[in-house]
MARROTI-573524 format. One line per field, with one value per atom (N, C-alpha, C, CB): residue in one letter; atom name; residue number from 1; x, y, z. Coordinates in steps of 0.1 Angstrom, whole numbers, padded with zeros to 4 digits, always signed. Each point is the difference from the previous one (the first is absolute). Glycine has a CB too. Example, Ala and Ser with C-alpha at 12.3 -4.5 7.8 and 13.67 -1.06 7.14 Angstrom:
MARROTI-573524
r = c(a, a, a, a, s, s, s, s) $
a = c(N, CA, C, CB, N, CA, C, CB) $
k = c(1, 1, 1, 1, 2, 2, 2, 2) $
east = c(+0132, -0009, +0009, -0019, +0015, +0009, -0008, +0012) $
north = c(-0057, +0012, +0012, -0012, +0023, +0011, +0011, -0006) $
up = c(+0078, +0000, +0000, +0012, -0019, +0000, +0008, -0022) $
end
This chain:
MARROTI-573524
r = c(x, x, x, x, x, x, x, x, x, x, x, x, x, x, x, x, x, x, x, x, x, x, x, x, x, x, x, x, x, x, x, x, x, x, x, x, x, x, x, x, x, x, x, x, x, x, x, x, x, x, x, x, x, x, x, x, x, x, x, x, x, x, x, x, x, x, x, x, x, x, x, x, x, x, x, x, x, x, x, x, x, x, x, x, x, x, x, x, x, x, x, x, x, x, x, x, x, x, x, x, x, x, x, x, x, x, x, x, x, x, x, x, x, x, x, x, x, x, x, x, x, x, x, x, x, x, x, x, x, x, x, x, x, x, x, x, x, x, x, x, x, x, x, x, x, x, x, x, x, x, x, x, x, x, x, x, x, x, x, x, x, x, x, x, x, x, x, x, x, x, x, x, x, x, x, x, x, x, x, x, x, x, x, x, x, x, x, x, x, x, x, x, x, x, x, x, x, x, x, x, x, x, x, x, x, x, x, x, x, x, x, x, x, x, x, x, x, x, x, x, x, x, x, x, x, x, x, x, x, x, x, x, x, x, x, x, x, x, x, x, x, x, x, x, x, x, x, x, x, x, x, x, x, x, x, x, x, x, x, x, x, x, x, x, x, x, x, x, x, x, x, x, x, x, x, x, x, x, x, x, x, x, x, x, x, x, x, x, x, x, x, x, x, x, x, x, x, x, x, x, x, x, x, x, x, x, x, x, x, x, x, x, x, x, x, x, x, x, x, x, x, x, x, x, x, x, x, x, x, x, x, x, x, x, x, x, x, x, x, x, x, x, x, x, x, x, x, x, x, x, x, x, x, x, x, x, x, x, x, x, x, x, x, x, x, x, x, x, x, x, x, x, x, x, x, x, x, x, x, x, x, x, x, x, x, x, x, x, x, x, x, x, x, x, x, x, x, x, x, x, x, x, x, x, x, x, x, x, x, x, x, x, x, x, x, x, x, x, x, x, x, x, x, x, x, x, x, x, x, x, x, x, x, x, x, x, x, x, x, x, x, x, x, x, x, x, x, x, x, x, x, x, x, x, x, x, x, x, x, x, x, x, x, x, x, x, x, x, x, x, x, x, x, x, x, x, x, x, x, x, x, x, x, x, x, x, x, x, x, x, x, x, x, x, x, x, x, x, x, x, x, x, x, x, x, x, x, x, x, x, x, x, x, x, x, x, x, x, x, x, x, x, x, x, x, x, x, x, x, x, x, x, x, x, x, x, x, x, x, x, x, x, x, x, x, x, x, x, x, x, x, x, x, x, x, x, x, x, x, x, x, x, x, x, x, x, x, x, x, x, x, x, x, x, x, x, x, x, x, x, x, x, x, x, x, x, x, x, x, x, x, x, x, x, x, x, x, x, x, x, x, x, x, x, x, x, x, x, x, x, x, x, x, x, x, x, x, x, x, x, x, x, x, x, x, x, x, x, x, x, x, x, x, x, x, x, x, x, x, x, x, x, x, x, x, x, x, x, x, x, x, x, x, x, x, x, x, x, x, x, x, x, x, x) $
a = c(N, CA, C, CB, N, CA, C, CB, N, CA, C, CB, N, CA, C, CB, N, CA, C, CB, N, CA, C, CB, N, CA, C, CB, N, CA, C, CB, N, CA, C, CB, N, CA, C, CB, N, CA, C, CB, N, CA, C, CB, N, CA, C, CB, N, CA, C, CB, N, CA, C, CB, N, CA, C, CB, N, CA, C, CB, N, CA, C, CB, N, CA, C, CB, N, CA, C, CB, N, CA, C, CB, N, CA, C, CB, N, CA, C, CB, N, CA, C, CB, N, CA, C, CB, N, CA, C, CB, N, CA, C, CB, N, CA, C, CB, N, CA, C, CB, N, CA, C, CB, N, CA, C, CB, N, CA, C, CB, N, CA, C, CB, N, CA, C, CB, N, CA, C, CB, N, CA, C, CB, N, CA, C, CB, N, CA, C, CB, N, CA, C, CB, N, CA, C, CB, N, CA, C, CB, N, CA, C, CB, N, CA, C, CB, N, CA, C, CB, N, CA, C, CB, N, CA, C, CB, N, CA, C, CB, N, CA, C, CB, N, CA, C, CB, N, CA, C, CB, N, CA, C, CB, N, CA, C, CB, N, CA, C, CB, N, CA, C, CB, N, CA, C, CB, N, CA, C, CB, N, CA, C, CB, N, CA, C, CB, N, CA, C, CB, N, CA, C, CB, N, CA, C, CB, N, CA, C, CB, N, CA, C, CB, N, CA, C, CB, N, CA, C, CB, N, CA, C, CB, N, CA, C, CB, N, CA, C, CB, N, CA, C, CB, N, CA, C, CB, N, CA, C, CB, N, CA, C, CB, N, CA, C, CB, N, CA, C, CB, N, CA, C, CB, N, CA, C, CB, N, CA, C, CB, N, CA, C, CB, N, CA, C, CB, N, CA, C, CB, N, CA, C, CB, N, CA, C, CB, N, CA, C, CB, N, CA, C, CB, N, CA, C, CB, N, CA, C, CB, N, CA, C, CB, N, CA, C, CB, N, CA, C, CB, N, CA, C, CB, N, CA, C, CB, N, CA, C, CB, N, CA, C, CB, N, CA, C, CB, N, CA, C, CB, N, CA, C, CB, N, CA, C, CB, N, CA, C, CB, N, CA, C, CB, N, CA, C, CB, N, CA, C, CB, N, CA, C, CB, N, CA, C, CB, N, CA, C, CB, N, CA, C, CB, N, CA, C, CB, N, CA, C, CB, N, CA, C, CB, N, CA, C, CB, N, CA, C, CB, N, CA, C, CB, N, CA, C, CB, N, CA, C, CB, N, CA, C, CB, N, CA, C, CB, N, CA, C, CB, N, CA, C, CB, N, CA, C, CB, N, CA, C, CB, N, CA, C, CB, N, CA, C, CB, N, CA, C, CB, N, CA, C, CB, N, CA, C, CB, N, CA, C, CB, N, CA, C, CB, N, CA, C, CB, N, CA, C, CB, N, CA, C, CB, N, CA, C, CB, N, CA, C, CB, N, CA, C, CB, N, CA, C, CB, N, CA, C, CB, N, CA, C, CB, N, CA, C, CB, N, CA, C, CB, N, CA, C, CB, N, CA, C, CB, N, CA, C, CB, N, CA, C, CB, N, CA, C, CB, N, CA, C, CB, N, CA, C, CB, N, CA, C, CB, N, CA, C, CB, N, CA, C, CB, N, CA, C, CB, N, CA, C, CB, N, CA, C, CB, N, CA, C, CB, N, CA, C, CB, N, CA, C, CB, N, CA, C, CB, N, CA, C, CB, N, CA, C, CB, N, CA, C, CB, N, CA, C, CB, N, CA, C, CB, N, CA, C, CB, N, CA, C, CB, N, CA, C, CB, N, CA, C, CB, N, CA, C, CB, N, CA, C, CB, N, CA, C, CB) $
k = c(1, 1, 1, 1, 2, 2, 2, 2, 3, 3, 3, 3, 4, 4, 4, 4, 5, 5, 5, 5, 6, 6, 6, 6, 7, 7, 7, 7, 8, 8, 8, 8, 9, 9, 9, 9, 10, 10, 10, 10, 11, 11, 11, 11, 12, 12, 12, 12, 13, 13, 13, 13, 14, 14, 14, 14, 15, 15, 15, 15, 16, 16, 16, 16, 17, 17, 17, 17, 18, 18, 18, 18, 19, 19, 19, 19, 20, 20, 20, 20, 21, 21, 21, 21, 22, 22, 22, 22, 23, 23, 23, 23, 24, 24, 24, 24, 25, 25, 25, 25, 26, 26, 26, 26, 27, 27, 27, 27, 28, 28, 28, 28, 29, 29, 29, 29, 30, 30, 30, 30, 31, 31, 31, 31, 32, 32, 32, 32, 33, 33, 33, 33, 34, 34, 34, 34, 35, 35, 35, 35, 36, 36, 36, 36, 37, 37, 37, 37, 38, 38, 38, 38, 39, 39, 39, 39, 40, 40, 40, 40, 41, 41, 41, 41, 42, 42, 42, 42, 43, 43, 43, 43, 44, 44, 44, 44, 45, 45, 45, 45, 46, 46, 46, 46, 47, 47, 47, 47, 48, 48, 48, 48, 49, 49, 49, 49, 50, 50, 50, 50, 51, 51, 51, 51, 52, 52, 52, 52, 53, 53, 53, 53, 54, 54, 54, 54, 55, 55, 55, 55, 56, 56, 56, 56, 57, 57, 57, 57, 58, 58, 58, 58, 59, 59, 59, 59, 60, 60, 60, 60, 61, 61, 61, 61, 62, 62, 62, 62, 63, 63, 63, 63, 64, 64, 64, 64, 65, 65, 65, 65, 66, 66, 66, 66, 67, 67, 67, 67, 68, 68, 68, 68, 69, 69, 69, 69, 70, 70, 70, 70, 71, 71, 71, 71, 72, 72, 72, 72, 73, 73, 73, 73, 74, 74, 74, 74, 75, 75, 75, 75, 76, 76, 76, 76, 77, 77, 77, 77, 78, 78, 78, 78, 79, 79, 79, 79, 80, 80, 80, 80, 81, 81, 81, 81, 82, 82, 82, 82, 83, 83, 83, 83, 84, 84, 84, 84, 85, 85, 85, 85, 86, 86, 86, 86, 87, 87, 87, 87, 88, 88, 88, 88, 89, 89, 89, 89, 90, 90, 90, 90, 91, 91, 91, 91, 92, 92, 92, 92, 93, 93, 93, 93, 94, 94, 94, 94, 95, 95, 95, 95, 96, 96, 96, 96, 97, 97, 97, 97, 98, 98, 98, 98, 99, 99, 99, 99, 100, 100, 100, 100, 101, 101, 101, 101, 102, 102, 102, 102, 103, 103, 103, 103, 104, 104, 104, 104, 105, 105, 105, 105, 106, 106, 106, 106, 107, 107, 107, 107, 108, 108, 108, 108, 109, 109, 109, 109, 110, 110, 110, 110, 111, 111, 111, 111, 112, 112, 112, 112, 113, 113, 113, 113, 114, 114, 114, 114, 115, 115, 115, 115, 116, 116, 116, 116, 117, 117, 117, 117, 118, 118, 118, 118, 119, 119, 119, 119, 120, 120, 120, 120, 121, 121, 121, 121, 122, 122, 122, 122, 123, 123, 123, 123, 124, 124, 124, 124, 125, 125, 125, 125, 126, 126, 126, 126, 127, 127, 127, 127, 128, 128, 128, 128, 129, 129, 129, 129, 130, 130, 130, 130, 131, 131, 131, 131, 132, 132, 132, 132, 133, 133, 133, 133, 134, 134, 134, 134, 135, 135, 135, 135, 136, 136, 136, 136, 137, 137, 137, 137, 138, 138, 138, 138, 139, 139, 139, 139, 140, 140, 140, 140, 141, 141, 141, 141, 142, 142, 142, 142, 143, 143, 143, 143, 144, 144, 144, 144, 145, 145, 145, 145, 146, 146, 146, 146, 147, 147, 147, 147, 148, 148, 148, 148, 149, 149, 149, 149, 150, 150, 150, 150, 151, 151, 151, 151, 152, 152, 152, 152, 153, 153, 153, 153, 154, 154, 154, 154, 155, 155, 155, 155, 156, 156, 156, 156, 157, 157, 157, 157, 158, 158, 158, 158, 159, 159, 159, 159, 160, 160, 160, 160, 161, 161, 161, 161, 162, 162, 162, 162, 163, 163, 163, 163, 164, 164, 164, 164, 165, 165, 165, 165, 166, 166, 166, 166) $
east = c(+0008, -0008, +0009, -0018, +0029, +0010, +0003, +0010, -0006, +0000, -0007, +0008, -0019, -0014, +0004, -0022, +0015, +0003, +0009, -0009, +0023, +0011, -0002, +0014, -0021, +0000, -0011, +0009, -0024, -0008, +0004, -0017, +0026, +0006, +0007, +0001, +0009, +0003, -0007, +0011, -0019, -0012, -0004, -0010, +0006, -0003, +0008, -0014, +0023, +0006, +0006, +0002, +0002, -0005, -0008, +0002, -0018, -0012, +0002, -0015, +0020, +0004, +0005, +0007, +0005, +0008, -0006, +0020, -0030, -0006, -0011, +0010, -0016, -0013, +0007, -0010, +0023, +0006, +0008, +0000, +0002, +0000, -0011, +0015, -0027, -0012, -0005, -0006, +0011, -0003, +0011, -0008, +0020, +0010, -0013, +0033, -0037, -0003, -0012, +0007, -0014, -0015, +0006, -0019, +0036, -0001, +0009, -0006, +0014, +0002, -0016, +0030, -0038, -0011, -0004, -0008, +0006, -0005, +0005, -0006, +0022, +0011, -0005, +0024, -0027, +0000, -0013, +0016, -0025, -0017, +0004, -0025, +0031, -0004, +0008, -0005, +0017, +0013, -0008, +0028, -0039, -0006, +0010, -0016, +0023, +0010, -0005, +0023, -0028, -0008, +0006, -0010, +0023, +0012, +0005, +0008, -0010, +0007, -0013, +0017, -0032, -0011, -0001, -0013, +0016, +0006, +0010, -0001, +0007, +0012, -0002, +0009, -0013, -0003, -0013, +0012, -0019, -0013, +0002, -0008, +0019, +0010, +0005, +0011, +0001, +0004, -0010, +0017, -0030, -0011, -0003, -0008, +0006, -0008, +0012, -0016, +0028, +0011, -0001, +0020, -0020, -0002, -0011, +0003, -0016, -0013, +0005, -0017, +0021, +0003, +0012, -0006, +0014, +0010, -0006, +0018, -0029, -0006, -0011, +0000, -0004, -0012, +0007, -0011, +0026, +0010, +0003, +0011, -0010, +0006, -0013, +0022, -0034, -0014, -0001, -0017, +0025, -0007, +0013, -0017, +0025, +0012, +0001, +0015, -0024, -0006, -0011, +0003, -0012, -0008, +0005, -0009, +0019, +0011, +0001, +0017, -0009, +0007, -0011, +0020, -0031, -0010, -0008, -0002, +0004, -0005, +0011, -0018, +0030, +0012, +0002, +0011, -0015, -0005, -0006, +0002, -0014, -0014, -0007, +0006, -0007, -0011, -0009, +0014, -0025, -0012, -0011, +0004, +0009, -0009, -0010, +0020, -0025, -0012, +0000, -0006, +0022, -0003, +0012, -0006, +0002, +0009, +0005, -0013, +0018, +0005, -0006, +0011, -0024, -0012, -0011, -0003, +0004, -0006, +0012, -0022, +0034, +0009, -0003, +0012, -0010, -0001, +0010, -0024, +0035, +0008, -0006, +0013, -0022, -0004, -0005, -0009, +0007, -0004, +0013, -0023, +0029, +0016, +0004, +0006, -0001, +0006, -0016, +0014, -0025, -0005, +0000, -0014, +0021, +0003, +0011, -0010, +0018, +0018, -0008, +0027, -0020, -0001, +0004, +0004, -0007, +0001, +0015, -0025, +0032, +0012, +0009, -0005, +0003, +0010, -0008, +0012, -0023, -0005, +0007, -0012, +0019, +0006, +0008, -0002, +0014, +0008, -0003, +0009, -0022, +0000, -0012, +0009, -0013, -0009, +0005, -0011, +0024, +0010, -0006, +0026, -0021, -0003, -0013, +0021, -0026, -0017, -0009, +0003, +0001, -0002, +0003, +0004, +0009, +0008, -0012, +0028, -0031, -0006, -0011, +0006, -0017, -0011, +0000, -0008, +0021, +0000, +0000, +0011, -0002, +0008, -0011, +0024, -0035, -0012, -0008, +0000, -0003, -0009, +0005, -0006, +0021, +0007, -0001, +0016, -0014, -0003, -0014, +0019, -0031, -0014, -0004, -0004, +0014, -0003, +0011, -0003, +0012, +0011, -0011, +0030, -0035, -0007, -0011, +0006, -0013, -0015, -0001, -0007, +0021, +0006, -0001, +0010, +0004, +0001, -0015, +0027, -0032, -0017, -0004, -0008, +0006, -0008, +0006, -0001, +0017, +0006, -0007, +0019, -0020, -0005, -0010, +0011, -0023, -0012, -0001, -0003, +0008, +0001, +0005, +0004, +0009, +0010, -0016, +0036, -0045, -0007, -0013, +0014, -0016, -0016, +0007, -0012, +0024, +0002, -0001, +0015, -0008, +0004, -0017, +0027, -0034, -0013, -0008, +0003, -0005, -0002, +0006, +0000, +0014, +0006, -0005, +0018, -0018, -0005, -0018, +0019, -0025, -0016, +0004, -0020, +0028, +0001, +0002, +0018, -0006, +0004, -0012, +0029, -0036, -0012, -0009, +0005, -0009, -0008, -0015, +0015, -0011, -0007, -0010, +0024, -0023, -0012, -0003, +0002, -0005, -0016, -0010, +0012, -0020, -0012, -0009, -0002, +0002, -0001, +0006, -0006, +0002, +0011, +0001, -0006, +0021, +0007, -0002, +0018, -0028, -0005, -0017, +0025, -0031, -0016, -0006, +0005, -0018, -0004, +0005, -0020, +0021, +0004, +0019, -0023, +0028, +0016, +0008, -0004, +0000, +0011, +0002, -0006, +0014, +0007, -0011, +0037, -0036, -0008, +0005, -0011, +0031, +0007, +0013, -0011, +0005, +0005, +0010, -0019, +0034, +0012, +0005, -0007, +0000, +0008, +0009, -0017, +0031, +0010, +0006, +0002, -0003, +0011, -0012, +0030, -0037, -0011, +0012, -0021, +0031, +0007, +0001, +0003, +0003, -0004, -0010, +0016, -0029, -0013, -0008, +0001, +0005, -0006, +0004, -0001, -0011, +0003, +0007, -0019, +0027, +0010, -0005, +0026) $
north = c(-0012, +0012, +0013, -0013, +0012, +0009, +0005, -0012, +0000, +0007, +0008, -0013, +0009, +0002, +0016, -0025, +0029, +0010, +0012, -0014, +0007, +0008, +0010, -0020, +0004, +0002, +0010, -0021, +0018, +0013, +0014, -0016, +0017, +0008, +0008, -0014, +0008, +0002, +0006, -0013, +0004, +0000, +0019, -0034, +0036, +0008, +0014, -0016, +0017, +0008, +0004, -0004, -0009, +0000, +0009, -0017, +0014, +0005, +0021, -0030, +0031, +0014, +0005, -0002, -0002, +0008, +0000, -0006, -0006, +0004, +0007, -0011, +0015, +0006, +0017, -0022, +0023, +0012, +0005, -0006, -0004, +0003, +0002, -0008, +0005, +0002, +0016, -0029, +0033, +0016, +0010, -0007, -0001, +0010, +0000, -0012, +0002, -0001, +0014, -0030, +0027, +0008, +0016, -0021, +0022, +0018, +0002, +0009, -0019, +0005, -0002, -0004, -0002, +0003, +0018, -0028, +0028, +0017, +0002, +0006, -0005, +0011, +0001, -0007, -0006, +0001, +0005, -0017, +0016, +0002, +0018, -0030, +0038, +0011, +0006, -0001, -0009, +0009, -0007, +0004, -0011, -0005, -0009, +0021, -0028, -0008, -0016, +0019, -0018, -0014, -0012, +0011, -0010, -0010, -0007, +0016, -0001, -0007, -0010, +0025, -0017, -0008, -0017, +0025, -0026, -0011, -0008, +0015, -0012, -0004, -0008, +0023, -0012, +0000, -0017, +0030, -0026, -0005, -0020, +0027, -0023, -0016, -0005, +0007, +0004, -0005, -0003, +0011, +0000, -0005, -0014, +0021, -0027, -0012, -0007, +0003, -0004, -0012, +0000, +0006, +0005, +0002, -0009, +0030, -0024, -0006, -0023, +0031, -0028, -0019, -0002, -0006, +0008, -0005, +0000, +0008, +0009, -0005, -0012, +0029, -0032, -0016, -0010, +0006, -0008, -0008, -0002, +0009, +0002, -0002, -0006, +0019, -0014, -0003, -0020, +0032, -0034, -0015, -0009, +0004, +0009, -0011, +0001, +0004, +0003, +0006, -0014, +0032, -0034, -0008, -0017, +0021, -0023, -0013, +0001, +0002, +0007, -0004, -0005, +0017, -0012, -0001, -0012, +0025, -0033, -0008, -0010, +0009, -0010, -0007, -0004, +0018, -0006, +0000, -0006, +0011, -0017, -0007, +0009, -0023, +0040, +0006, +0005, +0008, -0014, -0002, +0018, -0032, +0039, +0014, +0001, +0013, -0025, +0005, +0009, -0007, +0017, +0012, -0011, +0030, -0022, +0001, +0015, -0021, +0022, +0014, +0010, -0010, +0004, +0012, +0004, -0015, +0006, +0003, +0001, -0012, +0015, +0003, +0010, -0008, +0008, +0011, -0003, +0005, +0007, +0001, +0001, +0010, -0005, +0000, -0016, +0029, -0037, -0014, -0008, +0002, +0001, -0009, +0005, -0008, +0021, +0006, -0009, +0038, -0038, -0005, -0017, +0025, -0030, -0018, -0001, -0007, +0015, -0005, +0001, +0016, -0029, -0002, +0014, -0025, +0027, +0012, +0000, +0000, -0011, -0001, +0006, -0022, +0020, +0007, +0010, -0021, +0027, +0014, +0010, -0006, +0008, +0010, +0006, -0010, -0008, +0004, +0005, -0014, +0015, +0004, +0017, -0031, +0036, +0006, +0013, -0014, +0019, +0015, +0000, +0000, -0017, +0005, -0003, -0003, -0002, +0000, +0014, -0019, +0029, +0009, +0016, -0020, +0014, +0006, -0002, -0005, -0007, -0005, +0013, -0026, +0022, +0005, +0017, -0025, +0031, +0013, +0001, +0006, -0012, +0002, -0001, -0012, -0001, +0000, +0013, -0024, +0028, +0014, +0011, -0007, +0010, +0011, -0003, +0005, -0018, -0004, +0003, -0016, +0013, +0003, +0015, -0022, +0029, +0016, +0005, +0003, -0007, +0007, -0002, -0011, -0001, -0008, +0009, -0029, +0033, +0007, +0012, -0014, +0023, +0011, +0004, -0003, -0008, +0003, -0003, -0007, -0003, +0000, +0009, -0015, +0023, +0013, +0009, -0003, +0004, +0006, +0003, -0009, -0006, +0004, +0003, -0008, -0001, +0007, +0015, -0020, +0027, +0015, +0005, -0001, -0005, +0005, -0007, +0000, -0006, -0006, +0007, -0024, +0031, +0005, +0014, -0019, +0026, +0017, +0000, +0008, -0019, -0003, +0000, -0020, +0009, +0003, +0010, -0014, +0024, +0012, +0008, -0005, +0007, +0008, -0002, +0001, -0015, -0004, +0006, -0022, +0019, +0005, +0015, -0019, +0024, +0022, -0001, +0012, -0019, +0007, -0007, +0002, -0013, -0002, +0005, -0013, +0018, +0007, -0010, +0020, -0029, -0012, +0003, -0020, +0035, -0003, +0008, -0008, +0018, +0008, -0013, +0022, -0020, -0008, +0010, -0016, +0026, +0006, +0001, +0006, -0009, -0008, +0015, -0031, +0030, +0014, +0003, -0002, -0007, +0006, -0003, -0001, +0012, +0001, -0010, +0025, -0023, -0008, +0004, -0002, +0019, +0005, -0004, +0020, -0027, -0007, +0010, -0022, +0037, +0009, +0003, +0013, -0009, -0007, +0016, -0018, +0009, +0010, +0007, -0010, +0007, +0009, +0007, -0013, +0021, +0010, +0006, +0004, -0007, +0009, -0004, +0017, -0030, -0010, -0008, +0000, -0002, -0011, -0008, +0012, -0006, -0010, -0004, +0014, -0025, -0005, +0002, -0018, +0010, +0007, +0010, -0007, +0018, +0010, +0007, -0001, -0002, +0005, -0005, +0007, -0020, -0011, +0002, -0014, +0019, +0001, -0010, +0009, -0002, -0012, +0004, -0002) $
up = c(+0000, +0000, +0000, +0012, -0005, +0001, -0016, +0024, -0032, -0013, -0006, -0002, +0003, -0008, +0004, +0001, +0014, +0001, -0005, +0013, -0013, -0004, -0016, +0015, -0022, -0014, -0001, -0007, +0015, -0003, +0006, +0000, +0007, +0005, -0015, +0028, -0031, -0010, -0011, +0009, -0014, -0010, +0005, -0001, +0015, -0002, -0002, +0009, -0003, -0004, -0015, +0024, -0035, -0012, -0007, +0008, -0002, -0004, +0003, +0008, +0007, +0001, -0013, +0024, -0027, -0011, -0012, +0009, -0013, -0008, -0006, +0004, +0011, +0006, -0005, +0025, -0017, -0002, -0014, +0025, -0035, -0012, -0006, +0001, +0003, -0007, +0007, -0004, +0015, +0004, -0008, +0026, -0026, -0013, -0012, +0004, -0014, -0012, +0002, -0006, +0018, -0001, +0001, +0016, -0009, -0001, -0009, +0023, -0034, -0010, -0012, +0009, -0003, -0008, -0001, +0006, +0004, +0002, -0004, +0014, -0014, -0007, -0016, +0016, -0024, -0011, -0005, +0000, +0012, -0007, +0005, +0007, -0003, +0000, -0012, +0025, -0030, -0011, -0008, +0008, -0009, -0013, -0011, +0003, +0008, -0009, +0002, +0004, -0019, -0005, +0001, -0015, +0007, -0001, +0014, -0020, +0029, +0015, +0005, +0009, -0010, +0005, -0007, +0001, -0010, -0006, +0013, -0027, +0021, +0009, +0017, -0015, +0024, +0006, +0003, -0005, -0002, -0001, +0001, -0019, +0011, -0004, +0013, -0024, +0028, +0014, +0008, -0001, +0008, +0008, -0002, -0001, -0013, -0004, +0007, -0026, +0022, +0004, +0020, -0027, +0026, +0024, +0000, +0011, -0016, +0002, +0002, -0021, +0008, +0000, +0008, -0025, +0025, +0015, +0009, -0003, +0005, +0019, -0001, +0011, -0021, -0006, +0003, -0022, +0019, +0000, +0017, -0027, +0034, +0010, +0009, -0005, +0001, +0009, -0004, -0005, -0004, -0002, +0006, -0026, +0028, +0008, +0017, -0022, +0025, +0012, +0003, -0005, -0001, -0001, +0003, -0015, +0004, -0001, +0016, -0027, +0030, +0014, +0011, -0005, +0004, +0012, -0003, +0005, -0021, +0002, +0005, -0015, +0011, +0000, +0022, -0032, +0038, +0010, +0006, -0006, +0001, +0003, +0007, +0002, -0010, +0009, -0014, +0026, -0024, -0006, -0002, +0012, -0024, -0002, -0013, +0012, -0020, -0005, -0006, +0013, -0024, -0004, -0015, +0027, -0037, -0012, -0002, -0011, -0005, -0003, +0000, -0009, +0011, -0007, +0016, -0035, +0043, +0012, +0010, -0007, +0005, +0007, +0009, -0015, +0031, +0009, +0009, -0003, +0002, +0008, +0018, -0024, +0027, +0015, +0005, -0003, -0007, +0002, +0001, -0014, +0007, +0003, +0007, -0015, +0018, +0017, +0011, -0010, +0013, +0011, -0004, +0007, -0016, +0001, +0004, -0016, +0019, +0001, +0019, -0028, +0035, +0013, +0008, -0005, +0016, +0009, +0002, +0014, -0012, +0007, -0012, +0019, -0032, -0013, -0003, -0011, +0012, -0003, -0004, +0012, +0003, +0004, -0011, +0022, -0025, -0008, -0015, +0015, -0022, -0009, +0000, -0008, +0020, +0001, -0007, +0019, -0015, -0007, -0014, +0012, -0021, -0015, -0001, -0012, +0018, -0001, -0003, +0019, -0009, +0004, -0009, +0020, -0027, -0007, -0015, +0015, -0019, -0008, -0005, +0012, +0004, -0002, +0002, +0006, -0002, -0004, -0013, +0018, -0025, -0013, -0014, +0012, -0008, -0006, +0002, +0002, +0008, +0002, -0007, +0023, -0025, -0010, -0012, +0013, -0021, -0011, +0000, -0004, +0011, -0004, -0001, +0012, -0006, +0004, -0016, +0038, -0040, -0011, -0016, +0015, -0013, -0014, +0003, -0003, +0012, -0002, -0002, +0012, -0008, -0006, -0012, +0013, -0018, -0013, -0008, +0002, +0003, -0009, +0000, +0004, +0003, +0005, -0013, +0032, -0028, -0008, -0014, +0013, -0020, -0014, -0002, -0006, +0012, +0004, +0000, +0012, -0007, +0003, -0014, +0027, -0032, -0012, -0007, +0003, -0011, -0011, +0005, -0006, +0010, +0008, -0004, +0026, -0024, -0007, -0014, +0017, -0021, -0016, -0007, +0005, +0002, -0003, -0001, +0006, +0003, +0003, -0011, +0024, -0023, -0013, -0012, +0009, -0013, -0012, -0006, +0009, +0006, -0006, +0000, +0011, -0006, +0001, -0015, +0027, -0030, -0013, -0011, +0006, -0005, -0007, +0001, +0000, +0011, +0002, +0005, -0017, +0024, -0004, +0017, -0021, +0027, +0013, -0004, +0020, -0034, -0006, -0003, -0015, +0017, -0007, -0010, +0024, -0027, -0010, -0012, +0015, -0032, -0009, -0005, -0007, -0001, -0002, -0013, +0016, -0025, -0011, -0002, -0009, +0010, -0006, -0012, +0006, -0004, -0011, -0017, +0017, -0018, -0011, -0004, +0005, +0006, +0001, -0002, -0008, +0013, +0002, +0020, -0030, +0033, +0016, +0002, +0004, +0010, +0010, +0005, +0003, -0001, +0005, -0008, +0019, -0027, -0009, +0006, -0011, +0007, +0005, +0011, -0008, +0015, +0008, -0007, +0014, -0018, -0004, +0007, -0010, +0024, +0007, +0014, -0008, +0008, +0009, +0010, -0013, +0018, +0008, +0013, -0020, +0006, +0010, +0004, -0005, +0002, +0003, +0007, -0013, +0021, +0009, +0011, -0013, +0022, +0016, +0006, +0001, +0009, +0007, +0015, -0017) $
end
């Protein structure tokens, strides 16, 4: 059991560094969604996917060991819960793994808060773009800008632009 432990011990701290490469990826995401650098979002986007599968990788080897164990957790890759395998490991080895446990579930709550940012982020950047787009269309008159006779109703306006309340 001593092993087992060691190795989820390991395992977890593992998972830290990759937890914490995936908070690098999310604020060089920002960096790139504000300089609008597509190439880097790219990029970026790739590394996330490869973090994303190592920490899959490391959750099914997390799994291995607790069965290897004989302790009976009932979770695969996809119902994985870290607070369910920290409360199966016996009270007497807890202890030893509770720092990266702990570490864990901070590091998830920053990745959930960094990712819902940046969402927000474009949400906000694709909701002005929208906005701008109907100004310069002109697309919140509901009044059409040529009459039945199909000469405009607004004579010596050129630039919808600049004659649109802001």
């Amino acid at each position: 059991m001593q092993t087992s432990i060691q190795t989820l011990e390991n395992l977890f701290y593992e998972k830290i560094l990759l937890y914490q490469d995936l908070v690098e990826c999310l604020k060089r995401e920002r960096d790139c969604l504000t300089k609008t650098d597509i190439d880097g979002l790219w990029e970026i986007a790739d590394q996330k996917q490869s973090a994303v599968s190592r920490i899959e990788s490391v959750r099914g080897k997390i799994l291995s060991v607790l069965s290897e164990a004989a302790i009976d957790h009932r979770m695969d890759a996809v119902s994985f819960d870290l607070a369910r395998v920290y409360s199966l490991v016996p009270r007497m080895h807890a202890e030893r793994i509770k720092k990266p446990y702990l570490s864990l579930v901070n590091l998830k709550g920053g990745i959930r808060r960094r990712s819902q940012e940046n969402r927000l982020f474009i949400e906000e950047c694709l909701n002005f773009l929208d906005e701008l787009i109907g100004i310069i269309a002109d697309t919140g008159k509901q009044n059409a800008v040529y009459d039945n006779g199909r000469s405009s109703r607004h004579k010596g306006q050129a630039n919808l632009l600049l004659h649109r309340e802001v």
